[in-house]
Each structure stands twice: as structure tokens, then as C-alpha cells.
DRENDO-943298 format. One record per residue (C-alpha): residue number from 0; residue in one letter; x, y negated, z negated. Coordinates in Angstrom, 2 decimals. Example, Ala and Ser with C-alpha at 12.3 -4.5 7.8 and 13.67 -1.06 7.14 Angstrom:
2
+-----+---------+---------+---------+---------+
| num | residuo |    east |   north |      up |
+-----+---------+---------+---------+---------+
|   0 |       a |   12.30 |    4.50 |   -7.80 |
|   1 |       s |   13.67 |    1.06 |   -7.14 |
+-----+---------+---------+---------+---------+
This chain:
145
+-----+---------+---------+---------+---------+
| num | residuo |    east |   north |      up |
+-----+---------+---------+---------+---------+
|   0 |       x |    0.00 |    0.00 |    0.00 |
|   1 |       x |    2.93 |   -2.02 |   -0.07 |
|   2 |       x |    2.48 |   -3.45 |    3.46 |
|   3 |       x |    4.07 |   -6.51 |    4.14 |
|   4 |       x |    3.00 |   -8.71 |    7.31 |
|   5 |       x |    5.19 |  -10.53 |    9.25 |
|   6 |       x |    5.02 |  -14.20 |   10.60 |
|   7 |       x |    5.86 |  -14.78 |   14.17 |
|   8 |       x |    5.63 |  -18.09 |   15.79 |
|   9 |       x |    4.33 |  -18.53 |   19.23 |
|  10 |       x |    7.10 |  -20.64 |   21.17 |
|  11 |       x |    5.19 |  -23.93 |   22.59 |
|  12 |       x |    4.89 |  -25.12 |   25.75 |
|  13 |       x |    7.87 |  -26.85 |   27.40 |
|  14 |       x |    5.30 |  -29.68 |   28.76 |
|  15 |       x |    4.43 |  -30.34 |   24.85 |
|  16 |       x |    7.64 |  -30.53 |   23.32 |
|  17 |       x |    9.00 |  -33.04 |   26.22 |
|  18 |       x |    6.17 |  -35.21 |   25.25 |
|  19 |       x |    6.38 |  -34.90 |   21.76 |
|  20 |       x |   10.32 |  -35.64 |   22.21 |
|  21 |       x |    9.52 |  -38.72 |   24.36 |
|  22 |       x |    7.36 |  -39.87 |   21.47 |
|  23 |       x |    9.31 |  -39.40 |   18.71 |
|  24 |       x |   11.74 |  -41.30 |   20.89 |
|  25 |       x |    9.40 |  -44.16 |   21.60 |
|  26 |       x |    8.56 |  -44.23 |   17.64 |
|  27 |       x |   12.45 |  -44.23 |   16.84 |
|  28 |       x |   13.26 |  -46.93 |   19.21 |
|  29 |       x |   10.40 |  -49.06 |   18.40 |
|  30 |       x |   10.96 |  -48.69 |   14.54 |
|  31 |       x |   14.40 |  -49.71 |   15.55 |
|  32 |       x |   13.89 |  -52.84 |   17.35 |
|  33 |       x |   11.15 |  -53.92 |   14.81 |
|  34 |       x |   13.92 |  -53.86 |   12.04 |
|  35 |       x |   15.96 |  -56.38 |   13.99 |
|  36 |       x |   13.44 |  -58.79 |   15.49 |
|  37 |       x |   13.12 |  -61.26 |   12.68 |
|  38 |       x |   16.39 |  -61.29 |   12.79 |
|  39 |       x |   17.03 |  -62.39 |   16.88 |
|  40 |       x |   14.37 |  -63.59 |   18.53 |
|  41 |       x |   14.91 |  -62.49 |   22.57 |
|  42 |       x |   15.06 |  -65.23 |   24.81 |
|  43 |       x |   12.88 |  -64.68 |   27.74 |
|  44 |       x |   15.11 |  -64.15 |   31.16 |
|  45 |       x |   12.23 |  -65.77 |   33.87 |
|  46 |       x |    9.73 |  -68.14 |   33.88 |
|  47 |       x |    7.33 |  -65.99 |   34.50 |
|  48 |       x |    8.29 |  -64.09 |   31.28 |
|  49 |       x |    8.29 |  -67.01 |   29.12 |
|  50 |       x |    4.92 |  -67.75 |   30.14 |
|  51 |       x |    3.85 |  -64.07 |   29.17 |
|  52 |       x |    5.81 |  -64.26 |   25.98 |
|  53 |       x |    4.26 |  -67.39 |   24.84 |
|  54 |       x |    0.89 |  -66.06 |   26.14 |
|  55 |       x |    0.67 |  -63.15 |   24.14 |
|  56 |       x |    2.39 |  -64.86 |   20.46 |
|  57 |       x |    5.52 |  -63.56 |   18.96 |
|  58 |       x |    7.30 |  -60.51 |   20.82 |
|  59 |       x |    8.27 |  -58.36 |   17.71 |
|  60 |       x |    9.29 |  -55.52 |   20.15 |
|  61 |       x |   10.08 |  -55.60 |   24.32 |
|  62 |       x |   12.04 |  -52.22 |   25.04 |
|  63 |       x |   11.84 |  -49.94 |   27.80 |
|  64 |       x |   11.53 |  -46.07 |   27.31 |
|  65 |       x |   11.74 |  -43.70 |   30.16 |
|  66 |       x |   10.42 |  -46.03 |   32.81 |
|  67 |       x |    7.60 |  -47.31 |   30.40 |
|  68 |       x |    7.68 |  -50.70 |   29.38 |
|  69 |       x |    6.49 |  -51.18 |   25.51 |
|  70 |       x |    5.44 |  -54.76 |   24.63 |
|  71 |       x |    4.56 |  -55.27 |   20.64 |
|  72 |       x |    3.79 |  -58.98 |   19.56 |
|  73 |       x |    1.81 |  -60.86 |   16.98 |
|  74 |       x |   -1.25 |  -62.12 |   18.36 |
|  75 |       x |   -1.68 |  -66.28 |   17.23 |
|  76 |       x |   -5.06 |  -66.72 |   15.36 |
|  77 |       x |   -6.06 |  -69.80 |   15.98 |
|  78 |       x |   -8.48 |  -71.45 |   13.23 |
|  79 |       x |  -11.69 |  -70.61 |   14.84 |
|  80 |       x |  -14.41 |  -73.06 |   14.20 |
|  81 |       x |  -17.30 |  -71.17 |   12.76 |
|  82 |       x |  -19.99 |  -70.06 |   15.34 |
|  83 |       x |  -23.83 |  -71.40 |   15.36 |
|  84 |       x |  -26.30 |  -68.53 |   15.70 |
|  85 |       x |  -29.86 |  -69.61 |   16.14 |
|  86 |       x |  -32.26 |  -68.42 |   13.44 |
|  87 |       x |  -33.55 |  -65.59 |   15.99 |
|  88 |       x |  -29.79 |  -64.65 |   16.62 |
|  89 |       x |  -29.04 |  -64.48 |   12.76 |
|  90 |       x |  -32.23 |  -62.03 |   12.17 |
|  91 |       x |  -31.35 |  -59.66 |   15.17 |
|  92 |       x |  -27.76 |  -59.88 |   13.51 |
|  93 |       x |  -28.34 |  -58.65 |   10.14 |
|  94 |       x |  -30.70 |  -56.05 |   11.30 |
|  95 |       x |  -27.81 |  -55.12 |   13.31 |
|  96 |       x |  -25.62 |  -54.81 |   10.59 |
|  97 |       x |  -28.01 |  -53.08 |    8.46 |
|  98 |       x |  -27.68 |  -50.51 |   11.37 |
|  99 |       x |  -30.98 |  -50.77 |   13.08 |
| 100 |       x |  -31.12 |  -49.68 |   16.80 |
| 101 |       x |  -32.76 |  -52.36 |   19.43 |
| 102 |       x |  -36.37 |  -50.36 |   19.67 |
| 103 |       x |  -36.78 |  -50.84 |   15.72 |
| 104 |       x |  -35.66 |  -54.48 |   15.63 |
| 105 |       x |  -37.71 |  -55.04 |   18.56 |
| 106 |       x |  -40.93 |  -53.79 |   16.58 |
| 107 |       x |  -39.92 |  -55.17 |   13.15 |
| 108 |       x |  -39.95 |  -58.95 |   14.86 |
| 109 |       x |  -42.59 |  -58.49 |   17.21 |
| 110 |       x |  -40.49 |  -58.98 |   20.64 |
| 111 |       x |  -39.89 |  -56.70 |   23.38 |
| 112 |       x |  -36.45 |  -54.47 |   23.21 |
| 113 |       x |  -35.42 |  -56.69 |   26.74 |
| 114 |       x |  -35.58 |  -59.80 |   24.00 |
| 115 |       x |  -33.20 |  -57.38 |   21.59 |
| 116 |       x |  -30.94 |  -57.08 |   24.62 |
| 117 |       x |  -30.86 |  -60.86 |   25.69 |
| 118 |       x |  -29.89 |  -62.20 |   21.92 |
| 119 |       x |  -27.62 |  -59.30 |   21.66 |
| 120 |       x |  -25.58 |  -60.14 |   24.89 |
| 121 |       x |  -26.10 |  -63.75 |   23.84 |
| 122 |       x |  -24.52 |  -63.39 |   20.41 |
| 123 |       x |  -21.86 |  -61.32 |   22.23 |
| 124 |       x |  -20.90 |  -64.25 |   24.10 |
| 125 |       x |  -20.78 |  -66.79 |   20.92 |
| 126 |       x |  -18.54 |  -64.57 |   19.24 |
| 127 |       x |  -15.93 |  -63.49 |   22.17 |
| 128 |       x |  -16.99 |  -59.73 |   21.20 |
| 129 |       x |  -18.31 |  -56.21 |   23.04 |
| 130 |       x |  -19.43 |  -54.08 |   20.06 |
| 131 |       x |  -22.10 |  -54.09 |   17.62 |
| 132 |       x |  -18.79 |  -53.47 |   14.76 |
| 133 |       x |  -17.05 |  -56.45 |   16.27 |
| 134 |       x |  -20.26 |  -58.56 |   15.84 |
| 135 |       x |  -20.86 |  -57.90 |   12.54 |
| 136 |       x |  -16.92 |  -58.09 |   11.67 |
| 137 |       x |  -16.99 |  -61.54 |   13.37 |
| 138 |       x |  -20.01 |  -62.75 |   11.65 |
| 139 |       x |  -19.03 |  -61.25 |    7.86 |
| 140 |       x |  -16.00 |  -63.57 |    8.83 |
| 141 |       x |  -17.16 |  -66.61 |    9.58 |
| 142 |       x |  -19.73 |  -65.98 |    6.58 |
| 143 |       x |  -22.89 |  -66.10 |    8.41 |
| 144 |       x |  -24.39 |  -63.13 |    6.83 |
+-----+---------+---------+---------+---------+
């Protein structure tokens, strides 16, 4: 009774561990150059680049890794000036956040789910946002709800 079972482990796929080595590579690199960028900022080589660079906020990483170029900067956040949702808006919002779909809100206010649709892509526009999350995220922000 004294049987003892042995472990064997499958060998993997080449096609896995190549990609698994090229992103442990990407992760090693990246953690490398994000140690030394506070130190030495990189001075953009084109116009074109400096446009791009001062586009997209601080560059805190711009390496290449096996062809791929990989890009990491800090995004500026500009002070945002806070939104005005109508009073229609701000009801179909916090129903919305409370996690009601369109056909409910539609019936709980009386309007037709079209209506629903039209504030939603409406308050979508306000905000700069393309999910219901973002929406809600943006308004809990700005403390409209």
C-alpha cells in the first residue's frame, strides 16, 4: 500500500515561453527605465516628437523592445471646471448609478427608453466619457451626486 505517485511536468509550448520571455523582458526593461526617469528627462530628437511628448504629459518611459515601441507617460489633469447637468440629466444619472437599466428608468420617470438614450448620450458628451462606470466616476468627482 505504500504506493508513491510521481510528478511529471508537461514541457510547454515553445510559442508560450518566447512570449512569456519577451514579457518578462518588456517588464524588466520598463521597470528599468522607470527607475531612472526622474532622474534624466529624454530630450525629444524631432519636432514631430516634441509635439507628441508634450501632447501626451511627462514621458516616464520611451524604449523599444523587439520592434515594439512602448510609450509610458503621466497624463496632465487639468483642473476641470465642474460640469452642469440639467435636473432631468441628474435624475437619469443617479438612477444610473443606483444601477438601473434604461427600460426601468424610462418607466420610473414616465419617458420613453429613446428619451433614456438621448440624456444618456447627452450626459456622455458633458462629461468626455463612453461608459455608464465612467459617468458615474466623473459625476461622484465633480460631486454632483
Amino acid at each position: 500500500m505504500g504506493a508513491k505517485v510521481a510528478k511529471t511536468q508537461r514541457p510547454k509550448p515553445k510559442a508560450r515561453d518566447e512570449e512569456s520571455s519577451a514579457f518578462e523582458t518588456l517588464v524588466r526593461q520598463l521597470v528599468a527605465h522607470a527607475r531612472h526617469a526622474g532622474a534624466q528627462p529624454s530630450a525629444p530628437t524631432t519636432p514631430d516628437e516634441a509635439t507628441a511628448k508634450e501632447d501626451s504629459g511627462e514621458v516616464l518611459v520611451d524604449c523599444e523592445v523587439d520592434g515594439v515601441r512602448c510609450v509610458l507617460a503621466r497624463a496632465h489633469s487639468a483642473p476641470a471646471e465642474p460640469v452642469r447637468l440639467s435636473p432631468r440629466e441628474l435624475e437619469v444619472a443617479r438612477m444610473i448609478a443606483k444601477g438601473y437599466p434604461n427600460k426601468i428608468i424610462a418607466s420610473v420617470l414616465d419617458i420613453s427608453v429613446w428619451t433614456v438614450s438621448t440624456h444618456l448620450r447627452r450626459i456622455f458628451a458633458k462629461l468626455g466619457v463612453s461608459s455608464r462606470a465612467a459617468m458615474v466616476t466623473s459625476i461622484f468627482k465633480h460631486r454632483q451626486l
